[in-house]
LOLO-233590 format. One record per residue (C-alpha): residue number from 1; x, y, z. Coordinates in Angstrom, 2 decimals, always signed. Each point is the difference from the previous one (the first is absolute). Layout:
# residues N
[NUM; [X; Y; Z]]
...
# end
This chain:
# residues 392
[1; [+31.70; -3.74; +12.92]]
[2; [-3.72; +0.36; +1.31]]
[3; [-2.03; +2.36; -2.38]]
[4; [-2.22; +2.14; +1.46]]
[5; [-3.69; +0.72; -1.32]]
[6; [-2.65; +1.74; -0.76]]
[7; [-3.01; -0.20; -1.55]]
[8; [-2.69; +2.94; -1.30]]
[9; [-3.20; +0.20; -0.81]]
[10; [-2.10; +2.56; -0.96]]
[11; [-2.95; +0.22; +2.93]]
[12; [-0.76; -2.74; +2.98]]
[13; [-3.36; +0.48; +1.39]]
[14; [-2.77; -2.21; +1.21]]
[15; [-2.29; +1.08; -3.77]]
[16; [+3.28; -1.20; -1.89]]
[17; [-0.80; -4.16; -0.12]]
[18; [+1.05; -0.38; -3.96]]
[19; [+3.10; -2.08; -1.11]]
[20; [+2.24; +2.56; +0.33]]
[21; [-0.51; -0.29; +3.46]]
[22; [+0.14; -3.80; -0.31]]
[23; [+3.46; +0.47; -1.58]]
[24; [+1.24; +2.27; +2.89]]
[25; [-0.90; -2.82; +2.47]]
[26; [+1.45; -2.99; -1.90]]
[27; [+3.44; +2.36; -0.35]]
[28; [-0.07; +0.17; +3.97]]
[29; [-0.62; -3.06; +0.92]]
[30; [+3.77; -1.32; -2.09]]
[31; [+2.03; +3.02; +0.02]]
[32; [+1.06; +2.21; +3.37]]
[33; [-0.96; +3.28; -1.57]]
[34; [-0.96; +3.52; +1.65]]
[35; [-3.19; +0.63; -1.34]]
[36; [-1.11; +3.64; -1.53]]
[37; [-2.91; +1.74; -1.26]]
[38; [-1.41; +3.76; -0.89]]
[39; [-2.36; -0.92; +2.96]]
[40; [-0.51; -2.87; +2.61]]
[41; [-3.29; -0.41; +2.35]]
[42; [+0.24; -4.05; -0.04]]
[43; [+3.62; -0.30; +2.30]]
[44; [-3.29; +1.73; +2.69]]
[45; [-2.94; -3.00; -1.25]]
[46; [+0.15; -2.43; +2.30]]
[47; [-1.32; -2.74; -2.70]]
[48; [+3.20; +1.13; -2.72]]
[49; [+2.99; -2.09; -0.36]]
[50; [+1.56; +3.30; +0.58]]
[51; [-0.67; +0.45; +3.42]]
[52; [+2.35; +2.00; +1.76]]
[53; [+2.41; -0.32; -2.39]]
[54; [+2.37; +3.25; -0.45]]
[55; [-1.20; +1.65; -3.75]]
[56; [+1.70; +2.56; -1.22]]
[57; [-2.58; +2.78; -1.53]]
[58; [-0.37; +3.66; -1.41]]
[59; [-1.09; +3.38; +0.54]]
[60; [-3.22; -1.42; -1.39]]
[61; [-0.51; -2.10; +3.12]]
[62; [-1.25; +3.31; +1.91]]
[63; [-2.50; +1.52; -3.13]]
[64; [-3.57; +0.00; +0.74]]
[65; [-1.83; -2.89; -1.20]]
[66; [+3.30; -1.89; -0.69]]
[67; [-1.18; -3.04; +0.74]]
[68; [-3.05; -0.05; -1.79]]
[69; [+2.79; +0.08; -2.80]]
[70; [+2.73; +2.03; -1.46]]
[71; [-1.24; +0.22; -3.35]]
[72; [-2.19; +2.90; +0.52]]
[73; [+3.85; +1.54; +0.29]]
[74; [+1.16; -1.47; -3.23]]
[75; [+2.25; +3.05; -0.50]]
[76; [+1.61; -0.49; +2.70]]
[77; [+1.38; -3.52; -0.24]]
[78; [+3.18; +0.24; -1.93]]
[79; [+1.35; +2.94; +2.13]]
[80; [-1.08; -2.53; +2.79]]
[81; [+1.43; -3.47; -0.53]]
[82; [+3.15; +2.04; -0.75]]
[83; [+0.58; +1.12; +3.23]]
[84; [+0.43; -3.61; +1.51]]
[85; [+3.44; -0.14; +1.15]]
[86; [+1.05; -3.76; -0.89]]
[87; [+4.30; +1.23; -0.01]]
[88; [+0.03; -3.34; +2.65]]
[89; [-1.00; -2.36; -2.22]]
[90; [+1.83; -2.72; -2.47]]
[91; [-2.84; -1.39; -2.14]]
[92; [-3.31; +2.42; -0.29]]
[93; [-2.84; -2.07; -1.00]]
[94; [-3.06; +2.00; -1.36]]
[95; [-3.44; -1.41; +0.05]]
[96; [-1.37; +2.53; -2.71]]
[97; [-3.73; +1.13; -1.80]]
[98; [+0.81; +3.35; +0.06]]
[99; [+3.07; +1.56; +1.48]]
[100; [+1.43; -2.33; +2.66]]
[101; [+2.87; -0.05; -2.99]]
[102; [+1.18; +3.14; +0.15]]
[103; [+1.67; +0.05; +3.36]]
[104; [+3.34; +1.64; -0.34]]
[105; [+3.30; -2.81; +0.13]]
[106; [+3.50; +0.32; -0.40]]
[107; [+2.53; -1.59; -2.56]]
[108; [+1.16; -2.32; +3.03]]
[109; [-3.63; -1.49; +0.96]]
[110; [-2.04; -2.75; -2.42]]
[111; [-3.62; +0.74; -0.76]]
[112; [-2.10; -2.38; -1.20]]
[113; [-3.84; +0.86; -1.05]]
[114; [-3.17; -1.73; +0.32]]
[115; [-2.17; +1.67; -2.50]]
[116; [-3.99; -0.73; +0.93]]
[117; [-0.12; +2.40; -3.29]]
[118; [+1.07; +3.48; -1.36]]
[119; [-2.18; +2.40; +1.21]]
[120; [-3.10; -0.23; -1.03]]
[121; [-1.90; +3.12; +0.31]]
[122; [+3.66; +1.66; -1.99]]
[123; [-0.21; -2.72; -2.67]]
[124; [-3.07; -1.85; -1.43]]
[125; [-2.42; +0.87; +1.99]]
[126; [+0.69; +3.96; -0.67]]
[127; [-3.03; +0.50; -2.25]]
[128; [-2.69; -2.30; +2.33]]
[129; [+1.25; +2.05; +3.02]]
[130; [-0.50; +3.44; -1.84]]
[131; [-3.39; -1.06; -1.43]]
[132; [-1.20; -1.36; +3.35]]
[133; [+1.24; +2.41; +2.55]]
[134; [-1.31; +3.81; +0.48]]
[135; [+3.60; +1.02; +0.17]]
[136; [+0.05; -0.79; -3.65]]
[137; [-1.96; +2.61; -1.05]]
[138; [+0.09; +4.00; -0.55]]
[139; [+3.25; +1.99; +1.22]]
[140; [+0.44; -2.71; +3.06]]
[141; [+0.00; -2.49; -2.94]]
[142; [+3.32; +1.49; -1.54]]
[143; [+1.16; +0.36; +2.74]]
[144; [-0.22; -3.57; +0.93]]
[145; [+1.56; -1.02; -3.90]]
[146; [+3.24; +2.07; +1.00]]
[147; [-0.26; -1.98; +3.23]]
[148; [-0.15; -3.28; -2.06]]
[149; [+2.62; +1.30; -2.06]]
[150; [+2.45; +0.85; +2.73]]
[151; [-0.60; -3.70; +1.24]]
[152; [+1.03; -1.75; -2.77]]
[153; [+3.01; +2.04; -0.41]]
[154; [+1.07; -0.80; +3.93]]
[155; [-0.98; -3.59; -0.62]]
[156; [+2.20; -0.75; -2.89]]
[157; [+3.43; +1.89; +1.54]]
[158; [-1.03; -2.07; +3.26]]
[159; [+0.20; -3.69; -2.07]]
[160; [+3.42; +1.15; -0.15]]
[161; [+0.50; -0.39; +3.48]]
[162; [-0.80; -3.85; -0.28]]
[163; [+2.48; -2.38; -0.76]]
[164; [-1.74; -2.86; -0.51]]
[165; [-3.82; -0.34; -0.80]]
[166; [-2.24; -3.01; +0.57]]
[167; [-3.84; +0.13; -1.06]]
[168; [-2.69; -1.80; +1.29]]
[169; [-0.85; -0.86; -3.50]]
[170; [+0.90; -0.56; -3.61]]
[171; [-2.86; +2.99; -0.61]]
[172; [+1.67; +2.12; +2.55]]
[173; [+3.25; -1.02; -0.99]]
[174; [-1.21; +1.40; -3.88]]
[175; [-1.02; +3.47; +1.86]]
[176; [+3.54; +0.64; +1.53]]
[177; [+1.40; -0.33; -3.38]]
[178; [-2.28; +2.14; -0.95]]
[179; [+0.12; +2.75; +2.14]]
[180; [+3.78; -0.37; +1.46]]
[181; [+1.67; -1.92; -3.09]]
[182; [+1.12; -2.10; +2.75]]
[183; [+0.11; -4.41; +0.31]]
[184; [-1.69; -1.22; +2.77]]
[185; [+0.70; -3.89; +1.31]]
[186; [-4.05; -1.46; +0.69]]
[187; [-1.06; -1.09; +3.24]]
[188; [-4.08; -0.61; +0.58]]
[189; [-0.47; +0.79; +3.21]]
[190; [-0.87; -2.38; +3.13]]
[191; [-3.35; -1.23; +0.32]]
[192; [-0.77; -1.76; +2.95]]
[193; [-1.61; -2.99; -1.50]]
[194; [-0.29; -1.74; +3.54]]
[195; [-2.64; +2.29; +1.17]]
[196; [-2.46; -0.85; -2.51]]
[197; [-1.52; -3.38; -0.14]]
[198; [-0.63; -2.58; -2.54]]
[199; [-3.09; -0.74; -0.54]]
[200; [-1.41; -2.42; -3.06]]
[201; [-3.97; +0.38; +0.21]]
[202; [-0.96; +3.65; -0.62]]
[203; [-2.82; +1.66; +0.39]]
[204; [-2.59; +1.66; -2.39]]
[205; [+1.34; +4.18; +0.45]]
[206; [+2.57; +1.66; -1.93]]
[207; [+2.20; +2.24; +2.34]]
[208; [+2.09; +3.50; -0.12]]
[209; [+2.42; +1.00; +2.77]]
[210; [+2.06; +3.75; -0.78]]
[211; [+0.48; +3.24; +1.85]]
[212; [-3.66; +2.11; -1.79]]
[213; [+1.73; +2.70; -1.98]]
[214; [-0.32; +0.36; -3.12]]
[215; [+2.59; -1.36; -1.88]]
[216; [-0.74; -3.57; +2.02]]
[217; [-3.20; +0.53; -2.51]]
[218; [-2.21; -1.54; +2.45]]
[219; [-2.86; +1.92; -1.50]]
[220; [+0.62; -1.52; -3.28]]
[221; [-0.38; -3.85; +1.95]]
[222; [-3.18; +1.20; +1.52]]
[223; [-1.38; +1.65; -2.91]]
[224; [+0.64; -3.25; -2.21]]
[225; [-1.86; -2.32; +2.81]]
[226; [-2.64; +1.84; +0.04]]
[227; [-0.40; -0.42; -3.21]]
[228; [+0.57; -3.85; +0.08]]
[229; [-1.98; -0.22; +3.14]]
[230; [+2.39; -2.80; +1.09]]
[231; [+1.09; -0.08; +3.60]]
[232; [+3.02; +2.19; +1.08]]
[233; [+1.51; +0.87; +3.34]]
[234; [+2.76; +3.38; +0.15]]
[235; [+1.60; +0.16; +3.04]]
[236; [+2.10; +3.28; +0.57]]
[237; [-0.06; +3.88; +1.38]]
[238; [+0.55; +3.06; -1.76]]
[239; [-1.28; +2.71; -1.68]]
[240; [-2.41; -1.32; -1.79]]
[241; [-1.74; -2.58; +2.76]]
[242; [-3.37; +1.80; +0.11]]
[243; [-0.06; +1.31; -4.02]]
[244; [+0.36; -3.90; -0.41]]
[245; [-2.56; -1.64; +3.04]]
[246; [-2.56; +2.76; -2.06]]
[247; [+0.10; -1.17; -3.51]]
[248; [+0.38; -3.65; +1.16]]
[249; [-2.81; -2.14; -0.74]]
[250; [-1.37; -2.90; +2.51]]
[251; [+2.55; -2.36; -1.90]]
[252; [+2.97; +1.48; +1.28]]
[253; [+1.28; +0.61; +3.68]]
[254; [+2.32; +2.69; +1.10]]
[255; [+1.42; -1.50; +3.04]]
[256; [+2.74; +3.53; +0.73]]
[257; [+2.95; -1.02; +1.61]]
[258; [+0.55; -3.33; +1.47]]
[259; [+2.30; -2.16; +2.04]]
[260; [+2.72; -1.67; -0.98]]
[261; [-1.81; -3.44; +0.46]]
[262; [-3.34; +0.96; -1.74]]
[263; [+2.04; +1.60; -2.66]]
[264; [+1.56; -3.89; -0.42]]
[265; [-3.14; -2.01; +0.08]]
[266; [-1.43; +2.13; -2.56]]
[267; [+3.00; -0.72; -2.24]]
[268; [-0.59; -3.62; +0.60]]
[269; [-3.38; -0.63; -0.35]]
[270; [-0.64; +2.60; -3.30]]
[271; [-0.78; -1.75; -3.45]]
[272; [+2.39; +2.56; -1.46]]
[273; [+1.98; +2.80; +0.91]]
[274; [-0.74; +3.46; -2.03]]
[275; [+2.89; +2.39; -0.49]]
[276; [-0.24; +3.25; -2.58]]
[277; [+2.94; +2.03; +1.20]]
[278; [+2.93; +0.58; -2.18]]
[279; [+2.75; -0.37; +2.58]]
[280; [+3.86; -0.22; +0.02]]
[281; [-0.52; -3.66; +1.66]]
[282; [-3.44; -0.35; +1.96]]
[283; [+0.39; -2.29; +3.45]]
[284; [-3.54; -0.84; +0.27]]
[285; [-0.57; -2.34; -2.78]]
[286; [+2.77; -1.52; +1.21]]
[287; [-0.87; -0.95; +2.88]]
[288; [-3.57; -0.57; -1.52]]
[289; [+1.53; -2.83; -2.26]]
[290; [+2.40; -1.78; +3.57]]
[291; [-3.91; -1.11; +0.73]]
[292; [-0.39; -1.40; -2.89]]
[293; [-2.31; +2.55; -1.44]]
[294; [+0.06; +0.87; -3.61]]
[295; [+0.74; +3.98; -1.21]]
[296; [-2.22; +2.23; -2.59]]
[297; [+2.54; +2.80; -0.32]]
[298; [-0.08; +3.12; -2.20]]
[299; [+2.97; -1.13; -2.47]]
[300; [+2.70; +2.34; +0.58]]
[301; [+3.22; +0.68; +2.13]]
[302; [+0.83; -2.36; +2.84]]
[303; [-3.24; -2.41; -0.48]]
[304; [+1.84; -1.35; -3.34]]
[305; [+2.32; -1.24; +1.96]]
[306; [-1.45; -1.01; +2.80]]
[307; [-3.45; -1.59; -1.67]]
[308; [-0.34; -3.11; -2.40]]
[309; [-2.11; +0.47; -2.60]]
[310; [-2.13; -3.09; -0.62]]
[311; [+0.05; +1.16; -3.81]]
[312; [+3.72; -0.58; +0.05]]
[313; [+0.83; -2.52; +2.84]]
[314; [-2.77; -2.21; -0.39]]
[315; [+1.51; -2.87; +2.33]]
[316; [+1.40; +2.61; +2.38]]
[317; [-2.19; +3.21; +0.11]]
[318; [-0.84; +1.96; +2.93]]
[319; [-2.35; +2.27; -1.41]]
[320; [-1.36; +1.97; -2.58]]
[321; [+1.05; +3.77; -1.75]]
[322; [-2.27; +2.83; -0.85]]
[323; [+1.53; +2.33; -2.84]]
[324; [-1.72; +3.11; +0.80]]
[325; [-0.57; +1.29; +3.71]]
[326; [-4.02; +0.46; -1.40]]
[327; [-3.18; -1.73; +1.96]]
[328; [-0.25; -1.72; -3.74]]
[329; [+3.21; -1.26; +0.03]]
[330; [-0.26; -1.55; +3.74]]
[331; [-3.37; -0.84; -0.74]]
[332; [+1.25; -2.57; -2.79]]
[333; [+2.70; -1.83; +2.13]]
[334; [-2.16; -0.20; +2.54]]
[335; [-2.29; -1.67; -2.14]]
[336; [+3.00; -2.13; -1.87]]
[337; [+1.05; -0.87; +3.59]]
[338; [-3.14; -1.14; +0.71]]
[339; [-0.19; -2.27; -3.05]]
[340; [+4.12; -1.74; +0.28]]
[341; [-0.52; +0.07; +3.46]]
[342; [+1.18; -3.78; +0.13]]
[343; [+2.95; +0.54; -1.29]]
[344; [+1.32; +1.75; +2.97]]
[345; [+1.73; -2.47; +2.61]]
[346; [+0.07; +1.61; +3.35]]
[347; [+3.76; -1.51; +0.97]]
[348; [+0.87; +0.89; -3.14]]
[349; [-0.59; +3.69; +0.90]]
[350; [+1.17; -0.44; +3.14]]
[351; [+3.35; -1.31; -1.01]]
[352; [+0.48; +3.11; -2.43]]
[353; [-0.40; +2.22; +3.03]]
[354; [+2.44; -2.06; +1.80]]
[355; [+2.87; +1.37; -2.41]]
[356; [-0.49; +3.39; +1.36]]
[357; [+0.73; -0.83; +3.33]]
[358; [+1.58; +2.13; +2.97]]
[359; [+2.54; -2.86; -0.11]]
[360; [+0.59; +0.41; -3.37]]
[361; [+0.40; +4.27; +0.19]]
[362; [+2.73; -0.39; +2.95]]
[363; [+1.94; -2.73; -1.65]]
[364; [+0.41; +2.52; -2.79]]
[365; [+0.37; +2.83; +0.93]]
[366; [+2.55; -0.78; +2.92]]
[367; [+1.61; -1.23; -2.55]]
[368; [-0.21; +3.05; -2.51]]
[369; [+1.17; +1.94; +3.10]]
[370; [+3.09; -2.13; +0.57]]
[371; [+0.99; +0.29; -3.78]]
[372; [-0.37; +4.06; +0.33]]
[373; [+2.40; -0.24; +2.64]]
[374; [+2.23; -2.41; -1.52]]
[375; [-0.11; +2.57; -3.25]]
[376; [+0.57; +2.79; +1.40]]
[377; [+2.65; -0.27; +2.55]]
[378; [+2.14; -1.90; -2.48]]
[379; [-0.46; +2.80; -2.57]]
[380; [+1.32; +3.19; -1.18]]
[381; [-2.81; +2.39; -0.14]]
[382; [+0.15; -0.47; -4.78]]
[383; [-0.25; -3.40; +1.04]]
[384; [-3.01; +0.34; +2.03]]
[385; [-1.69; +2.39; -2.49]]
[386; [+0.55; -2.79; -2.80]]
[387; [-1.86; -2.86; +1.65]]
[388; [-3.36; -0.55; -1.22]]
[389; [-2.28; -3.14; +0.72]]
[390; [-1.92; -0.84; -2.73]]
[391; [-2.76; +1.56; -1.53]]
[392; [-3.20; -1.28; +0.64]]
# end
């Protein structure tokens, strides 16, 4: 019998670049699913790989400013991603950072869960959002706790909804536990390796490429290298592009947003890649290590598992860890880079990076898919609820 698909995600618009998005595109270019989303504005962008391609959306589509971003109708999403009707459907697969997961299934139809990572602003990032954000203060700011509150509560009866999870790392994996008391099988996501090239001789700048909002701690990089006075390039838009091109000192260029290709020969010519973000995976240093450049990462989350540390692999490293996201902290790898800087072989590096390849993602998770399917159809529903991969 030929299963039919879909697959959800939480928002597809031009601003939304991030591996989530990178996962959604890998997905459709293996399985024949109907894609959905809360909103859609790249089936209408000529340059998406969603051009005129039929997306299923929301009432959200048609709000003001919707795509600028749904977020500023957080609210709203769980009443939203409920009302997609997916009653067609065999196999729901859910591309999920926030509540792509909660789409509503029934006992007959198989959904399987990409989890980017709970939901951040619900979960551990509760207290940085409340601190940093004018809705977390005075009446608005309770308010905006019940809010919270109400969030995690819809979060954790939607993991319920999932029948299989798969994390994009062992540190996300960790998270679901902790939030859902649910397994999830790892999969690192696809990084296409082929787009960035190899380059051995490197040249005397250190180099930082994120979205500029605050939690991407660009300000932190900057701060540090001015400090160091050592040569850094940041390459990125946001939020905080002209806070950061003001307190940058002749030593460092913001270059804003570029290109695709400029983005690439940065990557390959830098001495080092700087990172500071604690993220579920983190692409970027990735792809920073296919061209054989070295990573100084802030020491948490996805970077332990995707960075070396020359301190522990000393014939294989890729880069080096910072304990503490301080300008102290970074200012000292920098500085132990700087001194083991032989030790890092550029194909070495590269070859690391090579083991997170789009090649590799498919293979797996086709076959993760396959094994759902296999599980589940040959299953009484006890039977279903028993299976459990393995822990991380």
């Amino acid at each position: 019998m030929q299963l039919k698909y879909a697959l959800v995600h939480e928002w597809l618009t031009p601003k939304a670049t991030g591996g989530s998005e990178l996962v959604v595109q890998e997905i459709l270019q293996h399985i024949d699913a109907d894609p959905y989303a809360l909103i859609d504005f790249e089936s209408t962008n000529p340059e998406s790989y969603l051009f005129k391609r039929q997306i299923g959306t929301t009432f959200l589509q048609y709000f003001p400013g919707a795509r600028g971003g749904v977020q500023k109708y957080l609210p709203l999403l769980p009443l939203a991603i409920e009302q997609i009707d997916l009653r067609p459907y065999d196999v729901i697969l859910s591309s999920s950072h926030a509540v792509a997961k909660g789409v509503l299934t029934g006992p007959h139809q198989l959904h399987i869960c990409y989890c980017h990572t709970p939901m951040r602003y619900a979960w551990d990032l509760t207290f940085d959002y409340l601190r940093s954000s004018a809705l977390g203060r005075g009446v608005l700011g309770w308010v905006t706790r019940w809010l919270l509150h109400y969030l995690r509560q819809w979060d954790v009866l939607s993991a319920n909804r999932v029948d299989y999870f798969i994390a994009n790392s062992q540190n996300t994996a960790r998270r679901i536990w902790r939030y859902y008391r649910r397994p999830a099988t790892v999969i690192y996501p696809p990084v296409h390796t082929e787009r960035f090239p190899f380059q051995a001789q490197k040249q005397d700048f250190y180099l930082t490429v994120s979205r500029l909002v605050s939690y991407k701690k660009t300000s932190l990089i900057v701060r540090a290298f001015n400090q160091s006075g050592r040569s850094l390039v940041v390459i990125g838009s946001g939020p905080e592009l002209q806070e950061l091109r003001k307190i940058a000192k002749p030593n460092i260029q913001i270059l804003g947003w570029q290109p695709d290709a400029v983005v690439a020969k940065y990557m390959a010519e830098a001495k080092a890649f700087v990172y500071a973000a604690h993220e579920d995976f983190g692409i970027a240093p990735v792809e920073a290590q296919a061209c054989g450049t070295p990573v100084i990462a802030y020491g948490a989350g996805g970077a332990l598992e995707t960075v070396r540390d020359v301190r522990q692999y000393s014939d294989t490293a890729t880069g080096v860890l910072f304990s503490t996201q301080s300008e102290v902290a970074l200012i000292e790898a920098v500085e132990y880079f700087e001194t083991h800087a032989q030790a890092f072989n550029p194909e070495v590096v590269r070859s690391h990076a090579l083991t997170f390849d789009a090649k590799a993602f498919a293979r797996q998770y086709l076959s993760f898919v396959e094994h759902c399917c296999q599980e589940f159809r040959s299953s009484n529903p006890s039977e279903v609820l028993a299976f459990r991969p393995k822990l991380p």
